[in-house]
C-alpha positions as CSV (number, residue, x, y, z in Angstrom):
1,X,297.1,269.8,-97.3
2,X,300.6,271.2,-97.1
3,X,303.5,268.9,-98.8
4,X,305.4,266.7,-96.5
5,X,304.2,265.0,-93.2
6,X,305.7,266.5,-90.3
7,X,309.1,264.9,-88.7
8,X,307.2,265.5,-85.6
9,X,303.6,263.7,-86.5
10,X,303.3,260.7,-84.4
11,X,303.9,256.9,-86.2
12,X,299.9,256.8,-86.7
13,X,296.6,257.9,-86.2
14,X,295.7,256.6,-83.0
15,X,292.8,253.8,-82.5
16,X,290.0,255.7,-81.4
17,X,286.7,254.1,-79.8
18,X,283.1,254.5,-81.0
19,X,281.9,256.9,-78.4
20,X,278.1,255.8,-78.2
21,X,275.9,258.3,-79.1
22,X,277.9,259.7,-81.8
23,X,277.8,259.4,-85.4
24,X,279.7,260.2,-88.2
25,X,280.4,261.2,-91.8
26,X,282.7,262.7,-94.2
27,X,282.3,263.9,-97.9
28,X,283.9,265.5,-100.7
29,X,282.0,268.4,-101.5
30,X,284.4,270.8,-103.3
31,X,284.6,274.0,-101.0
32,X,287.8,275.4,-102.5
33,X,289.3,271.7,-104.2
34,X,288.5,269.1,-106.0
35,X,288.9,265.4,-105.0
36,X,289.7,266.5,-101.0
37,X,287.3,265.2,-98.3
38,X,286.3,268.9,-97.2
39,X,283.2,268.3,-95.0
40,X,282.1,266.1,-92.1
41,X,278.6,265.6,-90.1
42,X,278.7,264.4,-86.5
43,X,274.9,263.6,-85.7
44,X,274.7,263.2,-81.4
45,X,271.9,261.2,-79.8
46,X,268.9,262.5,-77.7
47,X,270.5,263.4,-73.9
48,X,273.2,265.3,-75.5
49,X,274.7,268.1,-73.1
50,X,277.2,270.6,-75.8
51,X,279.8,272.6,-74.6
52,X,282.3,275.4,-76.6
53,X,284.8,277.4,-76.6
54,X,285.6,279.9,-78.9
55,X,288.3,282.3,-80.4
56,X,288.2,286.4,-78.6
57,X,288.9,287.9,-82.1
58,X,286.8,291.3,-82.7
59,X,286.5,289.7,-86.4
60,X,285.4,285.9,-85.7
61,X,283.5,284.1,-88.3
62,X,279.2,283.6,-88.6
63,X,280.1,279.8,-87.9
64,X,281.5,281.4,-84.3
65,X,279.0,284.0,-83.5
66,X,276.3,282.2,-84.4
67,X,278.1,279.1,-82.1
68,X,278.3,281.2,-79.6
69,X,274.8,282.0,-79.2
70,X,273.2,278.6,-79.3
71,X,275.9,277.3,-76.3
72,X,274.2,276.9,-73.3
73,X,270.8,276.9,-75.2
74,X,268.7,273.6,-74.7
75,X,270.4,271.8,-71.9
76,X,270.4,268.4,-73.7
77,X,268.7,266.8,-77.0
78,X,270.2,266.0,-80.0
79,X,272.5,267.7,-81.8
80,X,274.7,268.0,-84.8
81,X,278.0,269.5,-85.6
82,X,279.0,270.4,-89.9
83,X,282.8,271.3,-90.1
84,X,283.6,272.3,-93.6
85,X,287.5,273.3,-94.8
86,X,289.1,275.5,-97.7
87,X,286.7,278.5,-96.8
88,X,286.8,280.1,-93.1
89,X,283.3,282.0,-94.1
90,X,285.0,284.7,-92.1
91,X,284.9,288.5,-92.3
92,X,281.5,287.7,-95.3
93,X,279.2,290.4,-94.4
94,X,275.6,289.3,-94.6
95,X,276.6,286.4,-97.0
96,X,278.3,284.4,-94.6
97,X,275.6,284.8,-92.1
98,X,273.0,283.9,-94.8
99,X,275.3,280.4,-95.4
100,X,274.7,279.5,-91.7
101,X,271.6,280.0,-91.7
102,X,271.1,277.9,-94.6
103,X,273.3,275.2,-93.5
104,X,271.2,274.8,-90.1
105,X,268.1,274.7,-92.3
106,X,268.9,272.4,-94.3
107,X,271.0,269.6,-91.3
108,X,267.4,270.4,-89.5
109,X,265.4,269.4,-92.6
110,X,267.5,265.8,-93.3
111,X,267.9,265.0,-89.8
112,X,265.1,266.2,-87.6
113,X,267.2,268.3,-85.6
114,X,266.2,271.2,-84.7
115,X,268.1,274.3,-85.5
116,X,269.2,275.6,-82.6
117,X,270.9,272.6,-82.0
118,X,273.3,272.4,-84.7
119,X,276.3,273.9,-84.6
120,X,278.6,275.2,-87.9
121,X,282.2,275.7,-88.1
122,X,284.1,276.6,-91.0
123,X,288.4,276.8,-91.9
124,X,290.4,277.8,-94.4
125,X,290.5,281.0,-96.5
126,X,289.0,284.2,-94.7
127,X,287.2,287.1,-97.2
128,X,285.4,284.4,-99.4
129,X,281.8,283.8,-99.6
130,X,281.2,280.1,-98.5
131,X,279.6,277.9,-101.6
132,X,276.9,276.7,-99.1
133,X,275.1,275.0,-102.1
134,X,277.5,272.6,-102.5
135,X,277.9,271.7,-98.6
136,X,274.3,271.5,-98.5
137,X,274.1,269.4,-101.9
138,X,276.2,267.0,-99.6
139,X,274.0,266.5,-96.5
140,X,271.8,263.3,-98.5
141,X,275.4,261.2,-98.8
142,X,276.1,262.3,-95.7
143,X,273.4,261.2,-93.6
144,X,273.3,258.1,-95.2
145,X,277.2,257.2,-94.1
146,X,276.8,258.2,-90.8
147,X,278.2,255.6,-88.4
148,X,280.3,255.2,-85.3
149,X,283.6,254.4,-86.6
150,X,284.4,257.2,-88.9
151,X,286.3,259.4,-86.6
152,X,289.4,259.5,-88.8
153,X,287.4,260.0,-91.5
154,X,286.4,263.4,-89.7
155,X,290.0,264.3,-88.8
156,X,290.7,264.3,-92.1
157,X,287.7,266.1,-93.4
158,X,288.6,269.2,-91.7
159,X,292.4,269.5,-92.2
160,X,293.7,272.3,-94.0
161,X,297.6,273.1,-93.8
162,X,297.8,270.5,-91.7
163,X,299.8,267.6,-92.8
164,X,298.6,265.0,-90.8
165,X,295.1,264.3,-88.3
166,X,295.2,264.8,-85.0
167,X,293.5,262.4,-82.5
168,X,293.5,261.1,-78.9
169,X,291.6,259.4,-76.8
170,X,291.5,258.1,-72.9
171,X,288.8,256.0,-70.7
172,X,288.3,255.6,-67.1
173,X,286.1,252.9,-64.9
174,X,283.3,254.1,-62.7
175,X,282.6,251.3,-60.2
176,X,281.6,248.5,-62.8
177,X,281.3,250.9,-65.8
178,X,283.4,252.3,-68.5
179,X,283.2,255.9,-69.9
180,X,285.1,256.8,-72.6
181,X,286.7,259.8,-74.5
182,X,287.5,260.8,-77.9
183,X,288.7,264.0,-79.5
184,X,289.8,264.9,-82.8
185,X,291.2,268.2,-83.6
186,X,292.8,270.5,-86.7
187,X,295.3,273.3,-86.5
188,X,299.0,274.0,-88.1
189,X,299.0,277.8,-88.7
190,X,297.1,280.9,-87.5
191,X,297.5,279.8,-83.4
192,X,298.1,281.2,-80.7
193,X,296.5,281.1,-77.5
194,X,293.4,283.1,-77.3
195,X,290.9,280.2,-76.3
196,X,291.3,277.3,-78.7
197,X,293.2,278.3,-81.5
198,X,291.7,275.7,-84.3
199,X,288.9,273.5,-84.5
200,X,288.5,270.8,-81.9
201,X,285.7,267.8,-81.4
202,X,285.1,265.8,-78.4
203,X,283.0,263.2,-77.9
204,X,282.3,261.2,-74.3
205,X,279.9,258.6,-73.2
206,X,279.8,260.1,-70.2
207,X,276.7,262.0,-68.5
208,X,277.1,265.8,-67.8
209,X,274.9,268.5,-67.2
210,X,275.9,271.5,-70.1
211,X,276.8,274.0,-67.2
212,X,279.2,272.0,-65.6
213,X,280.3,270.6,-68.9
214,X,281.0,274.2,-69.8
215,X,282.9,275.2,-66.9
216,X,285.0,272.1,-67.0
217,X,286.0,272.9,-70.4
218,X,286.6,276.4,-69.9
219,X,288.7,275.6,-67.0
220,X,291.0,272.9,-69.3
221,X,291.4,275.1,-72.1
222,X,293.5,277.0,-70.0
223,X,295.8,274.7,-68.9
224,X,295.8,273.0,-72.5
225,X,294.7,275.3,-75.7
226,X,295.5,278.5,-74.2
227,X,298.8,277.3,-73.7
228,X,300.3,276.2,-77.4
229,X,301.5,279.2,-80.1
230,X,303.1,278.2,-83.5
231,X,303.4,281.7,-84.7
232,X,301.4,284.3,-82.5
233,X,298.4,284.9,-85.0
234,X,294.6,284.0,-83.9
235,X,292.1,282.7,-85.8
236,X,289.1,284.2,-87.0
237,X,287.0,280.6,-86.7
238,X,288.7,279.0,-83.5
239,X,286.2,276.3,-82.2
240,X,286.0,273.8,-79.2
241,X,282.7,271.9,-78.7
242,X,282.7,269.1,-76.5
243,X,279.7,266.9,-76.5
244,X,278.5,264.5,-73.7
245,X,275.8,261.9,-74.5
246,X,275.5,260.4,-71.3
247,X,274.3,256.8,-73.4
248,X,277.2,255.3,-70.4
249,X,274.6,256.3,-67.9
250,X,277.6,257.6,-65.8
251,X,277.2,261.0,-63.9
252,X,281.1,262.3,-64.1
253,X,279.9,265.9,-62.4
254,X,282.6,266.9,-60.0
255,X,284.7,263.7,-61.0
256,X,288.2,263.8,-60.5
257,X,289.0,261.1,-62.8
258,X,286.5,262.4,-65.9
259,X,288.5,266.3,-65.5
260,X,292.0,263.8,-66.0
261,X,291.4,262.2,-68.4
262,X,289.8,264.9,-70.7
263,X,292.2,267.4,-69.6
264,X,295.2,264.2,-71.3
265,X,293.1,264.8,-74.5
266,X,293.4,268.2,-74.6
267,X,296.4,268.3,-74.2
268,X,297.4,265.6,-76.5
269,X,295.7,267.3,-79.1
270,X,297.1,270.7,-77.9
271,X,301.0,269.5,-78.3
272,X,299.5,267.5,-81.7
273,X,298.6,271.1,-83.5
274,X,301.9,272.5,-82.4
275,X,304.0,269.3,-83.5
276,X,302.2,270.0,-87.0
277,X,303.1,273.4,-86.8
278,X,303.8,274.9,-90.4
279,X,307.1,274.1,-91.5
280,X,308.2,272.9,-87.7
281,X,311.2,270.6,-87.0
282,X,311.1,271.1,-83.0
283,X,308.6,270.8,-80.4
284,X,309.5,273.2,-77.5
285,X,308.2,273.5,-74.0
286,X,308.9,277.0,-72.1
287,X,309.0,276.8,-68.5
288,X,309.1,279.7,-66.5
289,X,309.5,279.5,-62.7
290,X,310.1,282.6,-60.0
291,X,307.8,285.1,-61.0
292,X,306.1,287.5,-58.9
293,X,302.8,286.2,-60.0
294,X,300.5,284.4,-62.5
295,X,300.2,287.1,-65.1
296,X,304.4,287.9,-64.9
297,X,305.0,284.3,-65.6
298,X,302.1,283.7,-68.8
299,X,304.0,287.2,-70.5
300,X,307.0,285.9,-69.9
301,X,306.2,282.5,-71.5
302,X,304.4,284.1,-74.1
303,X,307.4,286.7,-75.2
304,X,310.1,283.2,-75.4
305,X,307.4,281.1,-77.2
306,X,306.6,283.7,-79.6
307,X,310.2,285.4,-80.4
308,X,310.8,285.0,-83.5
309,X,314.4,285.3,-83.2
310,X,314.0,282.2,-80.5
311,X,312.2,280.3,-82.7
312,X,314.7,280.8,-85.7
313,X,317.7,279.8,-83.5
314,X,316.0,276.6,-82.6
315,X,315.0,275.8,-85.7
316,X,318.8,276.4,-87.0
317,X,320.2,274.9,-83.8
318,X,321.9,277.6,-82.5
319,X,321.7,277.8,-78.6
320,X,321.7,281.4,-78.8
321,X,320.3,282.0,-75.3
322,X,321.2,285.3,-75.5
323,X,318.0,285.9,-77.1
324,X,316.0,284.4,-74.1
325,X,317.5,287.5,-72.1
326,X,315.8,289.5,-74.6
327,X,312.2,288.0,-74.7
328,X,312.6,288.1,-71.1
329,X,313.4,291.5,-70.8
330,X,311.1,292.7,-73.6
331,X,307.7,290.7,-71.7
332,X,306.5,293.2,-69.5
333,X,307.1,291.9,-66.6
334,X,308.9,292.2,-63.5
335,X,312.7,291.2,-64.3
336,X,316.2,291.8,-62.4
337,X,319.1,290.7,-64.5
338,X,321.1,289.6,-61.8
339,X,318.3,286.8,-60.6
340,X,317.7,285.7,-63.9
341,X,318.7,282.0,-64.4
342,X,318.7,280.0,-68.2
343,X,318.6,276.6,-68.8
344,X,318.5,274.1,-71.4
345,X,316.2,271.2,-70.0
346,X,319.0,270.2,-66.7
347,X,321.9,272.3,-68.3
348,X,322.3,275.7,-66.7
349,X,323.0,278.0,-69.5
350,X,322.9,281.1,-67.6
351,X,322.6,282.2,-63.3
352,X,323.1,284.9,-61.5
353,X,323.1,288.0,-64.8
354,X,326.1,285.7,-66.6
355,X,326.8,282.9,-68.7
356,X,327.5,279.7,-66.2
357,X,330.8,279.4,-64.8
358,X,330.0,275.4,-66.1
359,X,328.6,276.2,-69.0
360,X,330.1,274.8,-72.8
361,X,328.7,275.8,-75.8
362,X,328.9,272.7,-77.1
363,X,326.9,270.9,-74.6
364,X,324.1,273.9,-75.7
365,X,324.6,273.3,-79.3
366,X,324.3,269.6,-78.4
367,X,321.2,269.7,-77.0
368,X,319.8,272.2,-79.5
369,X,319.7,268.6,-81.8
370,X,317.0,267.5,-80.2
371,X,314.0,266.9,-81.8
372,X,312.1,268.1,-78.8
373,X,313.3,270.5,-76.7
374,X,312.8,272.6,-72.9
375,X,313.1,276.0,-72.5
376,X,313.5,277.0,-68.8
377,X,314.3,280.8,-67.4
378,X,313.9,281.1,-63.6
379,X,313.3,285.2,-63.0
380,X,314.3,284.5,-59.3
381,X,311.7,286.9,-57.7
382,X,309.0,284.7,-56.6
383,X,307.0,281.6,-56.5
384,X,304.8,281.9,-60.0
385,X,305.3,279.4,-62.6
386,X,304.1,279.2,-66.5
387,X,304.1,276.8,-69.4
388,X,304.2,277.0,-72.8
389,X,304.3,274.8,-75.9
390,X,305.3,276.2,-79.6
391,X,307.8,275.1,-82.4
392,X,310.6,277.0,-84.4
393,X,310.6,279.3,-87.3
394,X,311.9,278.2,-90.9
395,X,311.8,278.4,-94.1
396,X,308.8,275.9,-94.6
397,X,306.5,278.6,-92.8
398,X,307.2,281.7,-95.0
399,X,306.8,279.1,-98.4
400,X,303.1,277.8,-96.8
401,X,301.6,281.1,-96.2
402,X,303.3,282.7,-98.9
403,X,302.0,280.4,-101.3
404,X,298.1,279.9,-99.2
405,X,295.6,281.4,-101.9
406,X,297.8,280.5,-104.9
């Protein structure tokens, strides 16, 4: 875990339901440390639709391939999911396939699941082979604490540079009955939007047939997921599984309400991974309006979110805006200088190719304070829009990942 808690990391972990169907569990097993809950076991009833996501890296992890093959498998039945941190068993060879393997094997032989149904996922340090053994040596204690309360427990289990766990939750009545949702999710460096960029669990009540669970969830991720960067790297082990136990008896396919209020989780846990970002002090939204299209708009987002010289001047409180020109002009996409408008949320920085005839810089510098912050740059040439989510750049980042393996 890194050193201090976040000045962005909400008051608490929020209260978060039992979602029925779902059990839990959470160990120390010593991946990479000693005395750090590292692993956690989510068992999920019979009825169980499961839905993922995963990262587009050429070199994603065993845990991910071998993810990726069993979604969509066995519509429903039950399932587990075994998180481990400290080791990403990424970019293993053979051995790291082998460590799957073995893990399934051994969550089918303690819990009756079967194999295909169980689904790994693995953080932390890429290039080492996982200690499977010890995971597995693990699986008695953990079947035995499985219960519906230890949520927490699981956020926890799976951090790794984070510095606090992420949850969020939301419910919705269907006539006379309740369905509820609970996520939990881990994530500080390595993102960027490329799918899910860390590891995410989601639990419902609710009933769902996998295909339409799957193309719900793709179609969230990217309003929410896909939308977040902290430093413009993507993971090798970026997981999303969503799983739907349908023990409320509601049917939620092609329900408004359901697609709300998961799509309020997501995105909860979304802005929670960039508020933990490593070493951030500011949470900052870019909005870009008056692109020619979709695709102008995301590379325009993406250049502000990710500039590094953007994310230094917020993070030292300079409203340098100057720099927006350039991650504007350096995106790719359509630009005329002369349209392009700058603000800082309602205070119009720059319009028409030159700083604001009402501008002050000390209403900029002002605003740069702010704990959170909006970015907006209006490109004037159409009816597109965009938004992003990312933090600044400082010195906490560079001492976290210069100091990860040590």
């Amino acid at each position: 875990m890194a050193g201090p808690v976040s000045p962005l990391a909400p008051a608490s972990f929020p209260t978060l339901p039992p979602i029925a169907g779902v059990r839990l569990a959470a160990a120390q097993a010593g991946v990479r440390y000693k005395g750090r809950t590292d692993v956690m076991l989510a068992e999920l009833a019979e009825g169980t639709s499961v839905a993922g996501v995963y990262t587009r890296s050429a070199t994603r992890s065993a845990p991910v391939l071998d993810c990726q093959q069993k979604t969509g498998g066995a519509a429903t039945g039950r399932a587990a999911f075994l998180v481990n941190s400290g080791n990403s068993n990424a970019f293993t060879g053979r051995a790291g396939v082998e460590a799957v393997e073995a893990l399934c094997a051994a969550v089918a032989d303690v819990t009756g699941i079967d194999a295909g149904r169980i689904f790994t996922a693995s953080t932390g340090v890429i290039g080492e082979k996982l200690p499977h053994e010890r995971i597995s040596a693990k699986l008695g204690e953990l079947t035995g604490a499985l219960h519906e309360g230890a949520l927490e427990e699981a956020a926890r289990a799976i951090m790794t540079t984070d510095t606090f766990p992420k949850g969020a939750t939301a419910e919705i009545e269907v006539g006379d009955a309740r369905v509820r949702i609970a996520g939990i999710a881990k994530g500080s460096g390595m993102i960027a939007p490329d799918m899910a960029t860390m590891l995410v669990y989601i639990f419902t009540d609710a009933k769902i047939a996998q295909p339409a669970l799957q193309d719900l969830l793709g179609q969230l991720t990217d309003r929410t997921f896909n939308c977040i960067t902290v430093d413009s790297d993507t993971s090798t082990s970026d997981t999303l599984l969503c799983a739907a136990t349908g023990a409320s008896g509601v049917d939620v396919e092609g329900s408004a309400a359901f697609a709300d209020a998961l799509e309020a989780v997501m995105l909860d846990l979304a802005h929670q991974v960039v508020k933990d970002g490593e070493g951030a002090t500011k949470f900052v939204e870019v909005r870009v309006t008056g692109a020619e299209n979709d695709d102008d708009a995301r590379k325009v987002a993406l250049a502000i979110a990710n500039s590094p010289l953007v994310k230094t001047a917020v993070a030292g409180e300079d409203p340098n805006w100057g720099r927006i020109v350039m991650a504007v002009g350096k995106s790719g996409a359509a630009a005329d200088r002369d349209k392009l408008s700058i603000r800082f949320g309602d205070i119009v920085v720059a319009e028409n190719g030159w700083v604001s005839p009402d501008y002050r810089e000390e209403l900029g510098a002002e605003y740069m304070r702010r704990a959170e912050l909006v970015i907006g740059a209006d490109l004037g040439l159409g009816q597109s829009t965009a938004t992003m989510w990312t933090c600044d750049l400082t010195k906490r980042y560079i001492e976290i990942n210069a100091d990860y393996r040590s």
